[in-house]
MIVO-907829 format. One line per 2 residues: for each residue x, y, z of N, C-alpha, C. Coordinates in Angstrom, 3 decimals. Example, Ala and Ser with C-alpha at 12.3 -4.5 7.8 and 13.67 -1.06 7.14 Angstrom:
<atoms>
13.190/-5.690/7.800/12.300/-4.500/7.800/13.200/-3.300/7.800; 12.850/-2.250/7.080/13.670/-1.060/7.140/12.900/0.030/7.870
</atoms>
This chain:
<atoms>
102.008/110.118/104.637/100.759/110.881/104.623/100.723/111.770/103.396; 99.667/111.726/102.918/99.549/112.458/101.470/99.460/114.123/101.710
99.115/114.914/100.750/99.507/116.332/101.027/98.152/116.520/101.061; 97.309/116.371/100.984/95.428/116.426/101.183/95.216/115.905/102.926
95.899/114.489/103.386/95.723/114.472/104.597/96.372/115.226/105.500; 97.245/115.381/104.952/98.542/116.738/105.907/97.719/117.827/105.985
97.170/118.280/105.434/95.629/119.531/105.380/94.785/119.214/106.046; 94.374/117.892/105.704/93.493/117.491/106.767/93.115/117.965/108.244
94.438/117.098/108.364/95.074/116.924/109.579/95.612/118.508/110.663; 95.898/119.130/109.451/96.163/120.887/110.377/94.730/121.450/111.010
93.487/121.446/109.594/92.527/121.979/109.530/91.629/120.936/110.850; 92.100/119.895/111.415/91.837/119.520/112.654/92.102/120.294/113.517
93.040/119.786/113.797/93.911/120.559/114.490/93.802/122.295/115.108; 93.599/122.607/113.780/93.166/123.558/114.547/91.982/124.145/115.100
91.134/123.651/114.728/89.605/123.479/114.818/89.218/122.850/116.423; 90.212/122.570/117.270/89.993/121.427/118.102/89.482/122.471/119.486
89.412/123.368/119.258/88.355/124.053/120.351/87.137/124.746/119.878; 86.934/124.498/119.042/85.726/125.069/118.406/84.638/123.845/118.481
83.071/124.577/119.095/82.396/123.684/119.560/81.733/122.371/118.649; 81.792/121.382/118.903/81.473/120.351/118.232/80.111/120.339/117.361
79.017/120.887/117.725/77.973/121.045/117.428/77.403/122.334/116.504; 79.043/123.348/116.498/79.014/124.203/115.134/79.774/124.011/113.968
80.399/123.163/113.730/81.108/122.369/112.780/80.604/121.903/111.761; 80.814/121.853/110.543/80.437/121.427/109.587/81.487/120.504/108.593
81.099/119.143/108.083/82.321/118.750/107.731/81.901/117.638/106.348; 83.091/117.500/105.915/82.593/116.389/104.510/83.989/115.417/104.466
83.582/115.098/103.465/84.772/113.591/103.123/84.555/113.123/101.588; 85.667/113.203/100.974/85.842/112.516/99.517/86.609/111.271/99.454
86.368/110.909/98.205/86.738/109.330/97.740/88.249/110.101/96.561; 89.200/109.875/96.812/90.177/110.446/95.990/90.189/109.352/95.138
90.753/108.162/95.259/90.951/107.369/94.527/89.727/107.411/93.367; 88.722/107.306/93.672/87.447/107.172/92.753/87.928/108.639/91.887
88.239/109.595/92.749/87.958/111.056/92.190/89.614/110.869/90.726; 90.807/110.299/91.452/91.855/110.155/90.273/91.639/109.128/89.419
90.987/108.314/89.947/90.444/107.112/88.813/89.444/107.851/87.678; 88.952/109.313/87.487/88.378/109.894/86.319/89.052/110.214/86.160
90.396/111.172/86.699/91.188/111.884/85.740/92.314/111.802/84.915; 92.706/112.618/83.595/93.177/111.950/82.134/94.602/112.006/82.944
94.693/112.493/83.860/96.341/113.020/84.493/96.628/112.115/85.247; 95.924/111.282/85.675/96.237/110.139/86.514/96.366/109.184/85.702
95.554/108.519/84.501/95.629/107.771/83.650/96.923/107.615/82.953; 96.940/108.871/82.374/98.548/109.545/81.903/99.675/109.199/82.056
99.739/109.142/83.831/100.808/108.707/84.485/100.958/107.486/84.412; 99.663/106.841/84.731/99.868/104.938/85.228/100.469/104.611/83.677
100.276/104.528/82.799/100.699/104.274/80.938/102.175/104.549/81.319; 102.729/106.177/81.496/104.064/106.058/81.470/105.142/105.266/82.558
103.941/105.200/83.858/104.594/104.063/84.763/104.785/102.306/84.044; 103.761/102.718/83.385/103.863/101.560/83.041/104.959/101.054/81.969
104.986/101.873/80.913/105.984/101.860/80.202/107.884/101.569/80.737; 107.741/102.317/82.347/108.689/102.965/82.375/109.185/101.259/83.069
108.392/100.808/83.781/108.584/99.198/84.504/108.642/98.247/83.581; 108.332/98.465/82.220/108.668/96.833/81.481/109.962/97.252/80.598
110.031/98.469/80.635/111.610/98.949/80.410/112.667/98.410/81.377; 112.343/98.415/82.295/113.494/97.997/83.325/113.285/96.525/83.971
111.806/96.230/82.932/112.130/94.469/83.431/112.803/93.875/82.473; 112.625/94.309/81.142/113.423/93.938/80.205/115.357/94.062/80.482
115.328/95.223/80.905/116.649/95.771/80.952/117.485/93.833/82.188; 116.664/93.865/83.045/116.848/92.725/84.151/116.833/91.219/83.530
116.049/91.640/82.358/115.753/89.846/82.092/117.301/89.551/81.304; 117.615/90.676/80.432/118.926/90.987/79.859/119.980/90.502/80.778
120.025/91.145/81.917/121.340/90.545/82.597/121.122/89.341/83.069; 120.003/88.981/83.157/120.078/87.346/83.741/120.220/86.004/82.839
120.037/86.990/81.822/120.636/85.870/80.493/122.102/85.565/80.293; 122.570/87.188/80.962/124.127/87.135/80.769/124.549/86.578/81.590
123.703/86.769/83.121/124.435/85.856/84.094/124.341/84.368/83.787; 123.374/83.240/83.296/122.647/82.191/82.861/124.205/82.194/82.138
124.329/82.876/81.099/124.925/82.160/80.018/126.459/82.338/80.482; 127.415/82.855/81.548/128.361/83.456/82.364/128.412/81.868/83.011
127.420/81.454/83.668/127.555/80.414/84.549/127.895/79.034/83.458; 127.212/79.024/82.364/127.028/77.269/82.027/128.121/77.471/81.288
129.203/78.744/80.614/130.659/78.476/80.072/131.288/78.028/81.415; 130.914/78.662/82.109/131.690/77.721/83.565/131.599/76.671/83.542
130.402/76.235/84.112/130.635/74.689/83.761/130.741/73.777/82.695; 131.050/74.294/81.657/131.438/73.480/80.682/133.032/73.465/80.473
133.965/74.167/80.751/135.400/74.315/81.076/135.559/74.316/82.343; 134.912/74.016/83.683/135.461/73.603/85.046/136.530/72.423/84.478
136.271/71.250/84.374/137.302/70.448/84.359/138.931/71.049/83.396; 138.852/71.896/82.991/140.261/72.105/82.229/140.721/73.479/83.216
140.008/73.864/84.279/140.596/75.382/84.994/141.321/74.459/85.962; 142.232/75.389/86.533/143.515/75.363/87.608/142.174/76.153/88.751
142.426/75.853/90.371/141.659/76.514/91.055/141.850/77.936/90.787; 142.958/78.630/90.658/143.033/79.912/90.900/142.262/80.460/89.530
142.135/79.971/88.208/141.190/80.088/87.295/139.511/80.159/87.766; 139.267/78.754/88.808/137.796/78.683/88.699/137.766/79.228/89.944
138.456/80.151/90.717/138.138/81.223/91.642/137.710/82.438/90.808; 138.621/82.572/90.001/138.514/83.702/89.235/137.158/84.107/88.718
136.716/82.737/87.868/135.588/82.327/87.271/134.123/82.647/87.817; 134.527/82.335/89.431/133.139/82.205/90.424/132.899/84.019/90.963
134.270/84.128/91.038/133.538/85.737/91.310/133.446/86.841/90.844; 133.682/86.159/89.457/132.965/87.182/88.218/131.588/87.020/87.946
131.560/85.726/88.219/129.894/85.373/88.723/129.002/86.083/89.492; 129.163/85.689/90.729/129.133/86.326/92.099/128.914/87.944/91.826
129.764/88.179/90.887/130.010/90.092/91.304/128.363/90.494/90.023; 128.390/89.699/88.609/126.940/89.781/88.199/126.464/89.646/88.846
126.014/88.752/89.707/124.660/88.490/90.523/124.165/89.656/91.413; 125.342/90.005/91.825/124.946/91.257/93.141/124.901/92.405/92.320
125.423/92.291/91.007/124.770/93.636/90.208/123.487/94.253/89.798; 122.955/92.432/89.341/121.406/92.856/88.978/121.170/92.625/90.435
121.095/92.402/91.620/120.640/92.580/92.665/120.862/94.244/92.889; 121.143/94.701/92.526/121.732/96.461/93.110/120.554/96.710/92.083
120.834/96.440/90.683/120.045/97.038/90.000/118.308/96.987/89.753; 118.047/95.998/90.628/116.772/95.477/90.664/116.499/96.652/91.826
117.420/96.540/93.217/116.969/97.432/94.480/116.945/98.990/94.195; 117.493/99.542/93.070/117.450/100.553/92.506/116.464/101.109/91.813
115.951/99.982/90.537/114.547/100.550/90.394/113.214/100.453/90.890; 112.966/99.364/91.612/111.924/99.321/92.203/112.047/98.286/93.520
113.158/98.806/94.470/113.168/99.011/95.665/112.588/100.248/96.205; 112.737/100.200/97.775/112.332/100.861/98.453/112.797/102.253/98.336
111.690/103.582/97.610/112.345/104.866/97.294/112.862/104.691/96.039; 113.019/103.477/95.598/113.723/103.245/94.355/113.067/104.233/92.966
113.631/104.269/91.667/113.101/104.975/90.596/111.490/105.055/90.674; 111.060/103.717/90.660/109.808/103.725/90.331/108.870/104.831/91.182
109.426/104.188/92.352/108.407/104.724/93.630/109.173/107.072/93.257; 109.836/107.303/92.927/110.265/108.471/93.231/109.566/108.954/91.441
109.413/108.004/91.060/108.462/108.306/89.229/107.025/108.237/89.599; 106.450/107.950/90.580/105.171/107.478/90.933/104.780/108.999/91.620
105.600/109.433/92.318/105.484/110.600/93.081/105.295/111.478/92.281; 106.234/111.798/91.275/106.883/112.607/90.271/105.359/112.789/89.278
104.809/111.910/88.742/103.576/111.844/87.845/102.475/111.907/88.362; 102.288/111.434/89.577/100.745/111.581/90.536/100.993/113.089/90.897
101.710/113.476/91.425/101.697/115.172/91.857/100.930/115.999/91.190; 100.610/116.191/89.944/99.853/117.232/89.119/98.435/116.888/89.008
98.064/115.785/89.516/96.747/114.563/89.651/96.434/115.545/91.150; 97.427/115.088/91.710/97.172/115.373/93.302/97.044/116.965/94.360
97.814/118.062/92.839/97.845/118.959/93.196/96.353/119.699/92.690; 95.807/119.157/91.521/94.420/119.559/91.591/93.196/119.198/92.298
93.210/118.045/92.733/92.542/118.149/93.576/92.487/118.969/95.218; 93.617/118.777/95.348/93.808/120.145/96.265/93.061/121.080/96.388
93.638/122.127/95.052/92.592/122.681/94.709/91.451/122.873/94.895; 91.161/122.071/94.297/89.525/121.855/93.872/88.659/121.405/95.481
89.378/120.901/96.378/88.933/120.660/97.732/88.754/122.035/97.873; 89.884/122.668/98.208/89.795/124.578/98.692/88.571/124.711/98.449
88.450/124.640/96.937/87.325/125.929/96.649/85.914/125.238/97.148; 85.659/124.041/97.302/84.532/123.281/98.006/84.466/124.044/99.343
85.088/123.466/99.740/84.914/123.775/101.080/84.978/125.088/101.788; 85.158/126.054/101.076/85.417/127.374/100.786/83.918/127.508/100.269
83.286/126.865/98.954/81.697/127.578/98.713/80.937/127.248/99.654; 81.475/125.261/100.267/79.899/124.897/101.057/80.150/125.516/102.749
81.181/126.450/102.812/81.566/126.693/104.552/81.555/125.443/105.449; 82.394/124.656/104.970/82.549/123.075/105.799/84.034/123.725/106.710
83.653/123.009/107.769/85.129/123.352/108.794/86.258/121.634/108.316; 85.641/120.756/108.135/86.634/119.373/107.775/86.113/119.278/106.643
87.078/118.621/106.068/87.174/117.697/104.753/87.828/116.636/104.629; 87.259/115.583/104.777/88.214/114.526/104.876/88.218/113.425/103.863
89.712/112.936/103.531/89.713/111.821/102.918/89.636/110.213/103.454; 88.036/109.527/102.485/88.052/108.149/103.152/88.875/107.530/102.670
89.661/107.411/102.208/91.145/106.328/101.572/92.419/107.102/102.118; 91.964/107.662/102.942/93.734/108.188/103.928/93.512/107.864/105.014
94.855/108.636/106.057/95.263/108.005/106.984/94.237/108.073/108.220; 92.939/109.084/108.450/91.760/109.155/108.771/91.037/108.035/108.657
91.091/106.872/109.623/89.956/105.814/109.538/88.906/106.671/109.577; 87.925/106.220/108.756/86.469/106.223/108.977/85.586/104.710/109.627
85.113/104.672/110.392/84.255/103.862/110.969/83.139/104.149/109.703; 82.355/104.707/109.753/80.518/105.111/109.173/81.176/106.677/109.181
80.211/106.842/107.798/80.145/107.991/106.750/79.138/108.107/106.148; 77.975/108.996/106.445/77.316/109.324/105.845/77.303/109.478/104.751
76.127/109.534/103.645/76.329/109.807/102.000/75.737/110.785/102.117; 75.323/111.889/103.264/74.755/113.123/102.815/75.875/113.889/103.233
77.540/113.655/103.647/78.542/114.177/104.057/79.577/114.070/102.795; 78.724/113.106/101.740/79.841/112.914/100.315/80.187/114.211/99.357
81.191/114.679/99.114/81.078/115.877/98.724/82.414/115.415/97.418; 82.535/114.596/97.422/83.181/113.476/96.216/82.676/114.519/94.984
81.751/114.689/94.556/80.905/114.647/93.322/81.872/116.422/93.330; 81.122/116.902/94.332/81.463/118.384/93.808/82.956/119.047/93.710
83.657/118.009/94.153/85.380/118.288/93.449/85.306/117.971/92.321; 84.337/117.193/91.801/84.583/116.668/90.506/84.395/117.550/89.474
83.261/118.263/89.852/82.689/119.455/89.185/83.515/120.175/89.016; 84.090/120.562/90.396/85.244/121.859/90.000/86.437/121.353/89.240
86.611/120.173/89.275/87.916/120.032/87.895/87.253/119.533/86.870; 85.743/119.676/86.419/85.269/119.413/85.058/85.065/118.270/84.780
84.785/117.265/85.627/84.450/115.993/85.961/83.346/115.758/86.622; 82.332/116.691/86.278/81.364/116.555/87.496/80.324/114.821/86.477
79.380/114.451/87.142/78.437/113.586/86.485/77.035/113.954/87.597; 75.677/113.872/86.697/74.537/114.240/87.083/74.257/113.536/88.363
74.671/112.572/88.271/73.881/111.892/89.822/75.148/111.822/91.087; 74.553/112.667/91.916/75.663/113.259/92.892/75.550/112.047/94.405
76.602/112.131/95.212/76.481/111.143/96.227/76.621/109.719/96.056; 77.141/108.934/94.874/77.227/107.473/94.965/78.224/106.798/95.275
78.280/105.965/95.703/79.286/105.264/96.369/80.150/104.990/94.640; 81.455/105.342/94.940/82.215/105.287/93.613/83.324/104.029/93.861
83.399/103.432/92.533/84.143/102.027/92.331/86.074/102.630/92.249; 86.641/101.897/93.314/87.810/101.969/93.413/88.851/102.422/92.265
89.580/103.871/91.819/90.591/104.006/90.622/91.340/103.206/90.327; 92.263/102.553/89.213/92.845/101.857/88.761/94.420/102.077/89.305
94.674/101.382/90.210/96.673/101.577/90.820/96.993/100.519/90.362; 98.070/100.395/89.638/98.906/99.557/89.375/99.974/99.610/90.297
100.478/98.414/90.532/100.864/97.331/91.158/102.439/96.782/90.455; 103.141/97.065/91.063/104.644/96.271/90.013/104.691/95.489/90.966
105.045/94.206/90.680/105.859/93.389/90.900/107.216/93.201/90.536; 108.461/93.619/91.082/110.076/93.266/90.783/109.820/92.174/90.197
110.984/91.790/89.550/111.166/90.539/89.208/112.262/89.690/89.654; 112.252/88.166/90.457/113.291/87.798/91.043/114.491/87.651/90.027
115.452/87.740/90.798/116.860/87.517/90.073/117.154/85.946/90.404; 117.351/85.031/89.428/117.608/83.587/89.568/119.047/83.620/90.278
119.277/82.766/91.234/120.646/81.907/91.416/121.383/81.408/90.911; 122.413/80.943/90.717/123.210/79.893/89.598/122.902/78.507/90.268
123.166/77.723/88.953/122.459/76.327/89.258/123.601/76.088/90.534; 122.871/75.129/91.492/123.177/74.115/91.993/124.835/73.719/91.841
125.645/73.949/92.645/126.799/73.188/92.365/127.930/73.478/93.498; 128.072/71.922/94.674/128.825/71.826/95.117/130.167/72.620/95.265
130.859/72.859/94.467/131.666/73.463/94.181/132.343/74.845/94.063; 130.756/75.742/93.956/130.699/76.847/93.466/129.764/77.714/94.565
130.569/78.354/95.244/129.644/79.126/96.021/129.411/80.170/95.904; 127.672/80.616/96.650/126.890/81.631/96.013/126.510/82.815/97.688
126.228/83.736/97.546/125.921/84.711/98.256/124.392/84.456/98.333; 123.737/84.013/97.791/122.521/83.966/97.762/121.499/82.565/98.096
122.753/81.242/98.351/122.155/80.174/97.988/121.140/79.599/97.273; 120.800/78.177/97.039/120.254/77.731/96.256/118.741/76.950/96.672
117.497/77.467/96.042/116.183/77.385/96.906/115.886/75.965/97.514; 115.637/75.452/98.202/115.269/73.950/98.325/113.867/73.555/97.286
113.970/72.351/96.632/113.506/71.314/95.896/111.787/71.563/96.606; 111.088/71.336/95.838/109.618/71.190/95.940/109.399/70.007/95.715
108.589/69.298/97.113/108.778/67.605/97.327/107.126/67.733/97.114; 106.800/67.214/95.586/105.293/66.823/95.548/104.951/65.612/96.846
103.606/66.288/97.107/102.711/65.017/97.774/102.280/63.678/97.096; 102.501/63.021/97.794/102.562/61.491/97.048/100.914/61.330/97.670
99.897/60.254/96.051/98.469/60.561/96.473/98.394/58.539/96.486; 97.313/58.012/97.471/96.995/56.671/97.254/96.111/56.847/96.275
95.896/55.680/95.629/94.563/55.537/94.839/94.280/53.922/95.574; 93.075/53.790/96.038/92.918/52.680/96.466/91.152/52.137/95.601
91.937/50.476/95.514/91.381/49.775/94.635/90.581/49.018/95.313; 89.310/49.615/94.946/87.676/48.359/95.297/87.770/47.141/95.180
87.541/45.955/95.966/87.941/44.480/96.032/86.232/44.345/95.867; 85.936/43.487/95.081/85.058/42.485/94.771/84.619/41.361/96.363
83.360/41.496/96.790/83.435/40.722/98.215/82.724/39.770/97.666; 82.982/38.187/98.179/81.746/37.465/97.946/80.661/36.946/98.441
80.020/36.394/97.979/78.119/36.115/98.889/78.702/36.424/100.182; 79.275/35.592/100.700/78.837/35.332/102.119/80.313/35.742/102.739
81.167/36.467/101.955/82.201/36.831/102.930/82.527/38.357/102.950; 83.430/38.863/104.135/83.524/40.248/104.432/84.494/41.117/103.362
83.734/41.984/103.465/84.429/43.053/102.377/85.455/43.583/102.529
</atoms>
């Protein structure tokens, strides 16, 4: 839960005997509202930067692992077993490295996600803000966010109060109340760590994917019928 719905959520809360019909309440679009600002932008660039740094860093070891494996098999036949034991779990011990190191940066809690936190916060702490003092000029008892943990069913656009946070962090635009187009989140995708090839011989912690069996297609060929016989 974000630190805007955690507010939310009190300013319910405590509100929950106060009569329904003296209440006053609104709801913003955050995402739309960080999708204008230079501090959110800011961040996604250095996120971004910061993830093809560490895909690079990954593609690096998988070259080393790649190129670790095929001296293997090109000197298997001249090793003694206790050599190509040796061999396999020096292997083995790369593999589960860039596996650590992959779950490290952008696993779960991993760098990324604790850099994501780290750079959205100053995005996230102004709007804060800037909610307060709304809801503080227009005397609203709720404020709620439609992209948090608050389903909205139906939302009025005369309850949009989107526009006037915007204002207060200097983002305002003349035409107030419109339905605003989703901010820009980027999205990482990890990158898989390959297996070592295929080989009887050589066993892996991770095994080896099964084969992709294309569909086999007919093509069937039009026969010529004649006068008087069946096609």
């Amino acid at each position: 839960m974000t630190h805007v719905a955690r507010y939310l959520l009190a300013l319910l809360l405590l509100g929950a005997f106060v009569p329904a019909w003296g209440q006053k309440f609104g709801y913003i679009d955050t995402e739309f509202i960080m999708g204008k600002m230079p501090e959110y932008a800011q961040a996604q660039l250095e996120l971004g930067r910061l993830t093809e740094t560490w895909q690079r860093e990954i593609e690096a070891q998988k070259k080393d692992l790649d190129k670790l494996y095929r001296t293997y098999q090109a000197e298997e036949v001249v090793l003694t077993e206790a050599m190509k034991k040796k061999r396999q779990d020096e292997i083995l011990k790369k593999e589960q490295d860039i596996k650590a190191y992959e779950a490290k940066q952008f696993g779960y809690e991993g760098q990324l996600f604790k850099k994501r936190v780290e750079l959205n916060k100053p995005a996230q702490d102004k709007i804060f803000d800037a909610v307060e003092k709304v809801v503080k000029a227009r005397k609203l008892d709720f404020m709620f966010d439609r992209n948090g943990d608050l389903t909205m069913l139906y939302a009025s656009p005369t309850h949009d109060y989107t526009e006037f946070v915007l204002e207060e962090l200097g983002l305002g635009s003349p035409t107030r109340n419109q339905p605003g187009t989703k901010g820009p989140v980027k999205t990482v995708k990890p990158p898989q760590t390959p297996n070592a090839s295929a080989d009887p011989a050589f066993e892996s912690d991770s095994g080896t994917p099964d084969p992709v069996t294309g569909s086999k297609t007919r093509s069937a060929k039009a026969g010529k019928a004649d006068a008087g016989g069946k096609p």
